[in-house]
N, C-alpha and C positions, 0 to 999 in steps of 0.2 A: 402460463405458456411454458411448454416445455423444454430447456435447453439445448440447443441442436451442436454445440460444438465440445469435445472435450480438451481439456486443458491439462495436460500430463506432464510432471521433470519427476526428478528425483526425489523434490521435497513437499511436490505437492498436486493433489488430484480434483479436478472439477468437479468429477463424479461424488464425491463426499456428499455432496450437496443434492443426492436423491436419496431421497424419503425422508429431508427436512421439510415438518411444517410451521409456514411462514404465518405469523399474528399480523392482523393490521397495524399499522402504524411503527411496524419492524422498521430497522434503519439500516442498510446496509452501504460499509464504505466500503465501494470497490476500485480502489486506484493502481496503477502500477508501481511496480516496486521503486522504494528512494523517492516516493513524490510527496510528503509527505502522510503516508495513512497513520504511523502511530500519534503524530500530531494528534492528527484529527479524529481519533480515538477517543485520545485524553480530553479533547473540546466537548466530544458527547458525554462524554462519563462526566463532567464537571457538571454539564446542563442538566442532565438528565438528574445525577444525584446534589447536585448544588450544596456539595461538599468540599472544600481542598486537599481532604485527604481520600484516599480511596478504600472499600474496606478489603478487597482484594484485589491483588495483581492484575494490573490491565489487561493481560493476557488473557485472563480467567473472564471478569467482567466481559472480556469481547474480543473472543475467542474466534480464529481463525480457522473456519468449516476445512477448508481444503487440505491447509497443511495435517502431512501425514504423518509426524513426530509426536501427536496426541489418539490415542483410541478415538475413533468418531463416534460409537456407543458415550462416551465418556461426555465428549463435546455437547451431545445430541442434549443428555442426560442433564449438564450443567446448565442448558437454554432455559430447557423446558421448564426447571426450577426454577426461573428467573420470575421476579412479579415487577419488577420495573420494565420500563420501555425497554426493548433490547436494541442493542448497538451493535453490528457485525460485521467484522473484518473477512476481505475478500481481495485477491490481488487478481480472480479473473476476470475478461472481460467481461460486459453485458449481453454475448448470445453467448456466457456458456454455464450463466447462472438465470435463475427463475425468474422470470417478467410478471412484477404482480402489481396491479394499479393502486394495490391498497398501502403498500410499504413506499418508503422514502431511499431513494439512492442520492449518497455523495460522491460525487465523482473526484478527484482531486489531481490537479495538471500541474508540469515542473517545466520549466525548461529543458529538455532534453540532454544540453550539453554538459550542463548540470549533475544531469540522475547518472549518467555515464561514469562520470569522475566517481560522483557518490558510491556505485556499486562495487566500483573499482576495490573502494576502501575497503566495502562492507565485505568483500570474497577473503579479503584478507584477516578480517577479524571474525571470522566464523569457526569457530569448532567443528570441524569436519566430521570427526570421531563422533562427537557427543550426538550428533545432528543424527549420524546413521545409526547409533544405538535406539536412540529413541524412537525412531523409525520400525526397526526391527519389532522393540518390546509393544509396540503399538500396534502391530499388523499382528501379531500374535496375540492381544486381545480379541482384535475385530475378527481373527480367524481367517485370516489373509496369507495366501501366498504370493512372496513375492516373488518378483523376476528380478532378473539381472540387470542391471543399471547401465545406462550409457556413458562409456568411456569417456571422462570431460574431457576439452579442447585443451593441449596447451595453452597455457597463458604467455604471452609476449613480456620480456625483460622491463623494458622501457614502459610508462605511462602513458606515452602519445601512444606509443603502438598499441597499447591494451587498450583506449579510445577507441582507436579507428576499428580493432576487432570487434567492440561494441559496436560499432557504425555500421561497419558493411557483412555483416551478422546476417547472412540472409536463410538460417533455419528458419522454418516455420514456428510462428506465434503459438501455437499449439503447444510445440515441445521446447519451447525455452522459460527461463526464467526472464532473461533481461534482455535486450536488447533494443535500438535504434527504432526498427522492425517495430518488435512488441509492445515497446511503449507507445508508437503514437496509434497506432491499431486498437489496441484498449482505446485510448481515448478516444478513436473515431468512433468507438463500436455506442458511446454516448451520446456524441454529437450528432450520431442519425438515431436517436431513442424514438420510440413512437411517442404520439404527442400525451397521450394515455397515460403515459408515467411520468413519477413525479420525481425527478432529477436537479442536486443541488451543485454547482459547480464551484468548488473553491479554485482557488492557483494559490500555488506555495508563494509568490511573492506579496501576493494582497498579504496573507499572513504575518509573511514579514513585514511587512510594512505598517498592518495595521489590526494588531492581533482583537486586540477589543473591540474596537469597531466590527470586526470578521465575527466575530463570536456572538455579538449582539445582533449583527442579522441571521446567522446560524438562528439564535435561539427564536428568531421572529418566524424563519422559515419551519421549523420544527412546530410548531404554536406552545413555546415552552416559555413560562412567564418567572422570570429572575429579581427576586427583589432587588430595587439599588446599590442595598448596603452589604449582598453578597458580590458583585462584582469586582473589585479589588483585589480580592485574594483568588477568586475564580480563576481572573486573567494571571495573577503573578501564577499562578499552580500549573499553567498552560504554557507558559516561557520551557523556551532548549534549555536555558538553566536549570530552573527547576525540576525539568523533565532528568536532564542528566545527572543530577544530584539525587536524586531516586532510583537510579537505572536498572537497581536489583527487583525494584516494581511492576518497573515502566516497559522495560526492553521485550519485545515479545517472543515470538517463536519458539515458545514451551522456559524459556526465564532463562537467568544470567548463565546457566553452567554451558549455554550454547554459544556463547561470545569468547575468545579470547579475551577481551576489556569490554564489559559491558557498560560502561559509560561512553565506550570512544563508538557506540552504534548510534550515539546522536550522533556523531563529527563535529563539524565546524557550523553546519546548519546553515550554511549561506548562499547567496545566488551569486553569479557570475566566476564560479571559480574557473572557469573555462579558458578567460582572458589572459592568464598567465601562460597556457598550454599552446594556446591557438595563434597561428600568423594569419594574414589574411588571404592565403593559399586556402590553409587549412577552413578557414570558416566559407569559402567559395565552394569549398568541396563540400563541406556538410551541408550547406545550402542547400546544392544539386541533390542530395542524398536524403536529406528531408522530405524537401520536396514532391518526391519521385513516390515517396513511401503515404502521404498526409495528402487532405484537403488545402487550399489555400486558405480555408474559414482557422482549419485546426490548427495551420503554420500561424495565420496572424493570434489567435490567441494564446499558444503556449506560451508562444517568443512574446519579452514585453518590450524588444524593439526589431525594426529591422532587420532580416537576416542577408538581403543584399540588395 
């Protein structure tokens, strides 16, 4: 089926993703940004290669169609050589990428008040510079003009305030990268998937909570069979630790020269950091504002409790 919405910012275009062709049994991880995706990344490359080490950059392994910091000729090119399963990273939603009954989607959900903070961090550890050279040197492969980019929004001093600009964020999904809005939108765009497709839903908390066990039914859902005695180092290789202690690997978005600290793009990796920020003004108000935006099905799954 064929795409009907496109997904445009600055650092990355929906459209990349015509006149890729999709193999059976492709896997495509399409989450919103901070919800975990390079997690869940690193969980297929472990399954898929059932190795702890990897033999290229995760980046490379499972490369990110849309973003426009890499030639897509380049991208297309590195697929197509692939003889393993392929694994591919996507942060847009499911009507603005290709519906095919034969490939596997993960979908991957965070708490919302969560991913906000998290983004917060991540605008701040971004190589702005490096980000739009590569951009440049890339559209200049692909033989692309570009246009002229949209003036970003002030950012608010404060942290709460930078929050709530995430919250009541009401561009359209299309032209953002992040927001309140765009996150649970992706995820509704999964939650009504037709029945036809074959759709895997992780939450970043089960993760946390229960990395091996998550990974063991991953690899069930996959029909990917893991001997015993590789599991151990599998799971240690899949730890925020391990992850950040490789980050020159692991970190995506074309690799570490795009990060200020490419370690510090893992963060803290936890849930609830919200509860420090928030009174229960504030979590009344996000409620109403959630709400407003989501299903009551996609409210009670994000959130793993209560929101009022």
């Amino acid at each position: 089926m064929t795409a009907v919405r496109r997904y445009e910012t600055s650092m990355y275009d929906s459209n990349r993703w015509d006149g890729f062709e999709l193999r059976p049994g492709d896997i495509i991880i399409s989450t919103p940004p901070k919800c975990g995706t390079t997690w869940t990344q690193m969980i297929c490359a472990l399954l898929i290669l059932q190795e702890p080490e990897l033999p290229l950059p995760l980046d490379t392994l499972s490369p990110w169609i849309d973003m426009v910091t890499r030639a897509r000729t380049d991208v297309f090119a590195d697929l197509e050589a692939q003889t393993h399963r392929r694994f591919i990273k996507t942060h847009t939603p499911l009507d603005g990428i290709p519906n095919d009954p034969t490939v596997t989607y993960i979908c991957v959900g965070r708490d919302p008040r969560d991913v906000g903070l998290s983004i917060d961090r991540h605008i701040d550890n971004t190589d702005i510079g490096a980000f739009l050279s590569q951009r440049k040197r890339a559209a200049a492969i692909d033989g692309i003009e570009l246009g002229p980019l949209r003036p970003p929004r002030p950012r608010p001093d404060g942290e709460r305030d930078r929050f709530w600009q995430w919250v009541d964020d009401e561009t359209p999904s299309t032209q953002v990268g992040s927001s309140l809005r765009r996150t649970v939108e992706h995820l509704q765009t999964f939650r009504d998937a037709a029945d036809d497709l074959d759709v895997v839903y992780l939450h970043y908390d089960d993760l946390k909570a229960d990395l091996e066990g998550q990974m063991r039914q991953m690899a069930a859902r996959l029909g990917i069979d893991v001997d015993e005695h590789r599991w151990p180092r599998l799971v240690q290789a899949a730890t925020f630790e391990s992850m950040r202690s490789r980050a020159d690997t692991t970190v995506p978005a074309g690799g570490p020269e795009h990060w200020i600290d490419p370690a510090a793009f893992f963060s803290r990796g936890t849930s609830g950091q919200w509860r420090d920020l928030l009174d229960d003004a504030d979590l009344a108000r996000y409620a109403a504002r959630v709400r407003a935006l989501a299903s009551d099905d996609l409210v009670e799954w994000v959130h793993r409790e209560p929101i009022d």
